[in-house]
C-alpha positions as CSV (number, residue, x, y, z in Angstrom):
1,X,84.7,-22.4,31.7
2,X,84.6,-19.5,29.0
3,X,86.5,-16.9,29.6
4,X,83.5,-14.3,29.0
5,X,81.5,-16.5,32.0
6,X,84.4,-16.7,34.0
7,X,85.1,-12.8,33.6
8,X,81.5,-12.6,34.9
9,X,82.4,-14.4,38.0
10,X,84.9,-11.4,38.8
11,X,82.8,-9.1,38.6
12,X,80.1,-10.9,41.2
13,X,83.5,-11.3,43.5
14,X,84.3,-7.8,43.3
15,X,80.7,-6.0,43.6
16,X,80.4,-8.0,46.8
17,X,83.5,-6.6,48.1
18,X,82.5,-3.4,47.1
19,X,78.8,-4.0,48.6
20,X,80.6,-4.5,51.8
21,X,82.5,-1.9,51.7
22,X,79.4,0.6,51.5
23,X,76.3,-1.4,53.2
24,X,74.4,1.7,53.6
25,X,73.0,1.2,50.3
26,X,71.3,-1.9,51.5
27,X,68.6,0.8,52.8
28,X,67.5,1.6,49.3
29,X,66.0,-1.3,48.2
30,X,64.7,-1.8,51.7
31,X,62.8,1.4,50.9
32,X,61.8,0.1,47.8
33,X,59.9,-2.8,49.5
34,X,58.6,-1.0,52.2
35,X,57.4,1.2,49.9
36,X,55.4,-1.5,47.7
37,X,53.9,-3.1,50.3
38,X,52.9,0.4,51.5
39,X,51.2,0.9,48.2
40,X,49.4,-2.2,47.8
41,X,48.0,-2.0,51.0
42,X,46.7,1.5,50.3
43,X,45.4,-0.5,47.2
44,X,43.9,-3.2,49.4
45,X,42.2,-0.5,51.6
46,X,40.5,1.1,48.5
47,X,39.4,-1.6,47.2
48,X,37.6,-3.1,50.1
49,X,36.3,0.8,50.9
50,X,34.5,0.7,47.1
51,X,33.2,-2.8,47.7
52,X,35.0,-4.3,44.5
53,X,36.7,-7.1,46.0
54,X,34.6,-9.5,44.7
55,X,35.0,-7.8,41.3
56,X,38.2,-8.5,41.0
57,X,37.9,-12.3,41.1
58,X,35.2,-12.1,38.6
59,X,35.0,-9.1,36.2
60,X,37.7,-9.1,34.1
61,X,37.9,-5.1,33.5
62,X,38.3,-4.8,37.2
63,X,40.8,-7.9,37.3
64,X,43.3,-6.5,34.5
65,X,42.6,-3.3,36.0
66,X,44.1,-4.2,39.2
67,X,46.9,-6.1,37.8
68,X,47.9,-2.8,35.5
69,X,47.9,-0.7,38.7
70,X,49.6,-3.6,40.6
71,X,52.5,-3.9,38.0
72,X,53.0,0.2,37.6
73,X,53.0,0.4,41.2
74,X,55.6,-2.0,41.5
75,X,58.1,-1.4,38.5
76,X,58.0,2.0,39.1
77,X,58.8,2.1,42.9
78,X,61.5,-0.6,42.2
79,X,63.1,1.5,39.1
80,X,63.2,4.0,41.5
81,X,65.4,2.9,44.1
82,X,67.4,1.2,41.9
83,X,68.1,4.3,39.5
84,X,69.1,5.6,43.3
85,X,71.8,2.9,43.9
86,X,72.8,2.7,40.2
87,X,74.0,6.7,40.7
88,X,76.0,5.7,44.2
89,X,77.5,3.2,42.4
90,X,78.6,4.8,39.7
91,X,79.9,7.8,41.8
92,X,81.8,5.3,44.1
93,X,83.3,3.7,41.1
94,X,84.9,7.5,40.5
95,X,85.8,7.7,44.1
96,X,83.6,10.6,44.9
97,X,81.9,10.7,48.4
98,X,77.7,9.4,48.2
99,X,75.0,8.7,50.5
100,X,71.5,6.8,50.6
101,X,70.2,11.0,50.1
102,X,71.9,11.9,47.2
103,X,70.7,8.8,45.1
104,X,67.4,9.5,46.0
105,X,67.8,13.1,44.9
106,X,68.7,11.7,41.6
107,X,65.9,9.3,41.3
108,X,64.1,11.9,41.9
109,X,65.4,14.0,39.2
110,X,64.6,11.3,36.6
111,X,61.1,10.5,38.0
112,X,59.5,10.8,34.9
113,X,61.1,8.5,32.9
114,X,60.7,6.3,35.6
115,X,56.9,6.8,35.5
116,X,56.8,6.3,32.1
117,X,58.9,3.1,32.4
118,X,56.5,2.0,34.6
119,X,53.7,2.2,33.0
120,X,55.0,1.0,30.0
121,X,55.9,-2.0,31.6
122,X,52.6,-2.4,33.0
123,X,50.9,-1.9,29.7
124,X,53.3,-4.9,28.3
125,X,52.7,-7.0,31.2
126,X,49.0,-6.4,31.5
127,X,48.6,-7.3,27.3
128,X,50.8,-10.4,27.7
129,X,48.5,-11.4,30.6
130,X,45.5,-11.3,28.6
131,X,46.8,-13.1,26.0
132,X,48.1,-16.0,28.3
133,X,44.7,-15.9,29.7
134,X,42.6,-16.1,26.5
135,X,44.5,-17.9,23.9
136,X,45.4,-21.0,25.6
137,X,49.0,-23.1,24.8
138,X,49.8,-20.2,21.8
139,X,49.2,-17.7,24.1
140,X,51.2,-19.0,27.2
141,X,54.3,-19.9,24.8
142,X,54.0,-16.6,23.5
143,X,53.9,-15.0,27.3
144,X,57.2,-17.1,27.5
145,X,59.1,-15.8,24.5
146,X,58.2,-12.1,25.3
147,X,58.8,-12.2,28.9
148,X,62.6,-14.1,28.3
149,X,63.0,-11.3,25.5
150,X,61.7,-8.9,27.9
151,X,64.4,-9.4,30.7
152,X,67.1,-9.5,28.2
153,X,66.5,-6.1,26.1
154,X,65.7,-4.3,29.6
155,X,68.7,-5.5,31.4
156,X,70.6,-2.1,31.1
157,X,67.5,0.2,31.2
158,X,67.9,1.3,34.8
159,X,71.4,2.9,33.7
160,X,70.3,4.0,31.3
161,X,67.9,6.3,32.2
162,X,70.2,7.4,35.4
163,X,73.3,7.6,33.5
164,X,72.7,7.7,29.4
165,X,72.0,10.8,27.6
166,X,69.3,8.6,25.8
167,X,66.1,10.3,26.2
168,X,62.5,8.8,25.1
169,X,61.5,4.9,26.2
170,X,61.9,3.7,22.8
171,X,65.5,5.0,22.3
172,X,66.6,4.0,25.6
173,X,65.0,0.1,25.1
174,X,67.5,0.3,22.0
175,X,70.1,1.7,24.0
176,X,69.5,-1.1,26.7
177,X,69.1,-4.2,24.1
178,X,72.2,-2.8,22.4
179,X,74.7,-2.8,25.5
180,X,73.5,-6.4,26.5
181,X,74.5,-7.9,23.1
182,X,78.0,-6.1,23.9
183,X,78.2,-8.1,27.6
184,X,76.0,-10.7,27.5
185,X,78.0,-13.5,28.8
186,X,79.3,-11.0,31.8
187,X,75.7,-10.0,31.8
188,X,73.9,-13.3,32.7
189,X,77.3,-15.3,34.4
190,X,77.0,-12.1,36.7
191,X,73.2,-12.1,37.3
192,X,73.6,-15.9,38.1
193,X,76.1,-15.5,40.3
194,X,74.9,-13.2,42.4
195,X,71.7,-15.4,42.1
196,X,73.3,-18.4,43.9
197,X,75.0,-16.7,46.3
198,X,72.2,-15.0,47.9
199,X,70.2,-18.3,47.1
200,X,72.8,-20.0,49.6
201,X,72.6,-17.2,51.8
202,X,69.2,-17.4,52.2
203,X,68.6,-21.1,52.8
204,X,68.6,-20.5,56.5
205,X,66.0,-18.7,56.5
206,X,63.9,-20.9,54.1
207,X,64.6,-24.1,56.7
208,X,63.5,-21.3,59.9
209,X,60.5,-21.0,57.7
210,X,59.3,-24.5,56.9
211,X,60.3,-25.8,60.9
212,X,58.5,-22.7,62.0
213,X,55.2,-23.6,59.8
214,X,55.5,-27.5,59.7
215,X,57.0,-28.2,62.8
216,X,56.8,-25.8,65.7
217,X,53.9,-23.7,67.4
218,X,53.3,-20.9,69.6
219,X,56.3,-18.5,70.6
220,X,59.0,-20.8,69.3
221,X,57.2,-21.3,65.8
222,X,56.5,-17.5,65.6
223,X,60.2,-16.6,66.6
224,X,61.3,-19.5,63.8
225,X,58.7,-17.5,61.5
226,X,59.9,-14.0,62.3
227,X,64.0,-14.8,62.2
228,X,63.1,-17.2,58.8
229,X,61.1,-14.2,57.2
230,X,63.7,-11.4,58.6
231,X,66.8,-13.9,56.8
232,X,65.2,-14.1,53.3
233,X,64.2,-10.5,53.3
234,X,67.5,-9.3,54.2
235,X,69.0,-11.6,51.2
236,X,66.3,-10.2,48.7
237,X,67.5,-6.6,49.9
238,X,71.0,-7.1,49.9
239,X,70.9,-9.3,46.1
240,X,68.8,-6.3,44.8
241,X,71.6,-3.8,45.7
242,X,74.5,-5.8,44.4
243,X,72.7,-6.8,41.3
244,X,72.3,-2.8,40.3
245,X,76.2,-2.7,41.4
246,X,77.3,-5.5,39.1
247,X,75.0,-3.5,36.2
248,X,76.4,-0.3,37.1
249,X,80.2,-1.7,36.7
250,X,79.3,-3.6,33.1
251,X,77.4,-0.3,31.9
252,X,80.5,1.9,31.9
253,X,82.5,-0.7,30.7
254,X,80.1,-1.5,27.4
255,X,79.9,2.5,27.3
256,X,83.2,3.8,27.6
257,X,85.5,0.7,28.3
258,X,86.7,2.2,31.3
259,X,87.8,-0.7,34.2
260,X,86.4,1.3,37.4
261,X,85.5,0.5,41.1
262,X,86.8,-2.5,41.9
263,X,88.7,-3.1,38.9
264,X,90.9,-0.4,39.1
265,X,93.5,-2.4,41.0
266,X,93.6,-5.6,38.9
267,X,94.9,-6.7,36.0
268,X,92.5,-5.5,33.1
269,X,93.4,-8.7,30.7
270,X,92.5,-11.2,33.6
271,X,88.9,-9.4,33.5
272,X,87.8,-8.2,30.4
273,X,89.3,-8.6,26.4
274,X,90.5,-5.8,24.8
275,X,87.9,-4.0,22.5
């Protein structure tokens, strides 16, 4: 295996340790889907309350509409809890003392940037919708490319509006696409391997899911549904939290090269090359 892929692979083993060594944080991105689903309902409620339902299905102003306000809702609440564990990690990786409260204060502390990411990235996501939607094959390719793009050049951006001086969404897209191409093989070996493990993880709860659908009924099928449901969730949660961890970690080292958290102990050469 390459060494930059295999490098990556350390640092999934060592954000794991390090997310259980500090669990709590597990409560943030439970927040964060608590909160979305929160939202959309409120949503949901409005829009049955102005009798556009229907609307939505067949007028495309209110269809796009809704999928704008769907996707700012979302990115936004979700950049926000994860610019809350981004600054716990990167305080644990100093040693200093942090809590599920003070990386919400500094979310909060950033909220506008984070506003403004999201509706940026509902803006994007809304455009590239429409033209999937109108112009056929060309249009769906072209979806493709921007969303692969997409992910790549907005890998870092959480960080970087936490942690970089960077100021202003087109500077900090730079600053984000610019980092990547510095770890990019740690970048995505880490992303998949936290991935796969959580995938793994969370294939009990995808089997208490299908037997409780398919195969049971009543009490026993609702208790396979619950404990299924309950399983993949807590996966989702607990892959959110060490995926801002393992970004976190390669962020300070493309920034200032510095091996911190749980590379403090180890040998540097057996995890990353010299710059």
């Amino acid at each position: 295996m390459p060494s930059k892929y295999r490098r990556g692979l350390d640092i999934t083993s060592e954000s794991l340790d390090m997310f259980r060594q500090n669990a709590t944080l597990a409560v943030l991105p439970a927040l964060s889907l608590l909160a979305v689903g929160s939202a959309f309902a409120v949503l949901a409620a409005l829009a049955f309350r102005l009798g556009i339902v229907d609307s939505l299905f067949t007028n495309d102003r209110y269809r796009y509409g809704a999928l704008f306000c769907a996707v700012a809702v979302s990115s936004s609440v979700a950049t926000f809890f994860n610019a809350a564990v981004v600054h716990c990690a990167a305080r644990m990786f100093d040693g200093e003392e942090t809590s599920v409260r003070d990386g919400l204060a500094a979310a909060w502390r950033v909220r506008r940037q984070v506003a403004t990411w999201g509706v940026v990235a509902a803006t994007l996501g809304t455009l590239m919708y429409v033209l999937d939607e109108k112009f056929g094959a060309i249009g769906s390719l072209a979806r493709l490319v921007f969303d692969l793009a997409w992910v790549l050049l907005t890998y870092f951006i959480v960080p970087v509006i936490v942690l970089d001086s960077e100021t202003g969404i087109r500077r900090q897209l730079r600053r984000s696409g610019s980092l990547f191409r510095e770890t990019w093989g740690e970048s995505v070996s880490a992303t998949i391997g936290v991935s796969v493990v959580f995938f793994v993880a969370a294939i009990p709860g995808l089997v208490l899911l299908g037997v409780g659908y398919f195969l049971l009924d009543g009490l026993l099928g609702t208790a396979a549904l619950v404990a299924g449901g309950g399983i993949v969730v807590a996966c989702l949660v607990c892959s959110q939290t060490v995926q801002a961890i393992v970004r976190t970690a390669l962020y300070r080292y493309a920034t200032t090269g510095e091996r911190v958290g749980p590379f403090a102990f180890r040998d540097p050469a057996g995890v990353f090359p010299e710059k």
